[in-house]
N, C-alpha and C positions, 0 to 999 in steps of 0.2 A: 644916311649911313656913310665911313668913313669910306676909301679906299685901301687894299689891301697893301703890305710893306712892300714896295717897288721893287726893291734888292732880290735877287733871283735868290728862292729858298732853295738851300740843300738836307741832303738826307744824312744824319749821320750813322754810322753802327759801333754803339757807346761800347759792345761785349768783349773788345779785348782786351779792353783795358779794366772790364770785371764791375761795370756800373751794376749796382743791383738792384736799385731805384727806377734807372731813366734809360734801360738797355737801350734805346733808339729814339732818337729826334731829330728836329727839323730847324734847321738855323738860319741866319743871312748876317752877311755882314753889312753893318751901317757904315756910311762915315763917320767917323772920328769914335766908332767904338767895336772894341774885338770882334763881339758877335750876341746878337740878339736871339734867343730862343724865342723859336713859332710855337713849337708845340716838343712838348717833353709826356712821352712815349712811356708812361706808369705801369711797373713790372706786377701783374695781375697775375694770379695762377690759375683763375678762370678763365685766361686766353692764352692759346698757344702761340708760340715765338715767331711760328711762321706768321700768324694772326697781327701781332705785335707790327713785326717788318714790315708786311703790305703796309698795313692802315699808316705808317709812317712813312713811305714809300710815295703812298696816294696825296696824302696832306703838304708834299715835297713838289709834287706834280703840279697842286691845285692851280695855281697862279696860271702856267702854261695851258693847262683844259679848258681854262676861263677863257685866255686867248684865243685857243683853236675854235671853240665853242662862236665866240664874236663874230668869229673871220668866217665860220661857215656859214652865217645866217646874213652876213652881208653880200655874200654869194649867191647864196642858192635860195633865200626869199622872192616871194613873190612881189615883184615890186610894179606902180603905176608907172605904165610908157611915157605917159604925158611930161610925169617930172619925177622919176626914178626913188621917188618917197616908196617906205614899204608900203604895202597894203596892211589895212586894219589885222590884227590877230586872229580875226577869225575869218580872215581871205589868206590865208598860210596853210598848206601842208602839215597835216600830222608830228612829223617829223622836226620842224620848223617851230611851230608850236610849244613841242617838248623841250627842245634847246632856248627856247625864251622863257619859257617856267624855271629849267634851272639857273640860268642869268638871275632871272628876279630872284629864287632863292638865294644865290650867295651874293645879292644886296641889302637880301632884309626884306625885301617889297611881298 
């Protein structure tokens, strides 16, 4: 599986300008082009606005949770003294455990 667009995503809020399709979505800008949509934010009347804004809000985030997510299992795992390798998965904390599940999820694994 690939890696996710490098380019820090942003959130946009499409409603003042009266989108009625894509009220809210998530962008980044590439080199050498305006801006790439991540995800475009489909105006559903089974979901409410506030509903809408998070879940584009979250998907703006994702990239950084992934990070945070890394950096705390590089931390606060259980690792072998000998040669600071983690311990197998299931010599991990509960906790630890859980944050390596979602890693693999938003790999594909």
């Amino acid at each position: 599986m690939g890696k996710h667009t490098a380019e820090k995503w942003v959130f946009n809020d499409n409603t003042p300008w009266n989108w009625k399709n894509n009220p809210y979505s998530v962008t980044c800008r590439k080199p050498g082009i305006h801006a790439a949509t991540i995800a475009a934010i489909r105006n559903c009347r089974s979901i409410p606005d506030t509903e809408k804004r998070a879940n584009a809000l979250l998907i703006a985030a994702a990239p950084d949770l992934l990070e945070v997510v890394e950096s705390c299992i590089k931390w606060y795992a259980n690792r072998n003294p000998e040669n600071d390798e983690l311990w197998p998965y299931d010599n991990q904390p509960p906790e630890i455990q859980r944050a390596m599940d979602v890693i693999a999820k938003t790999k594909g694994e």
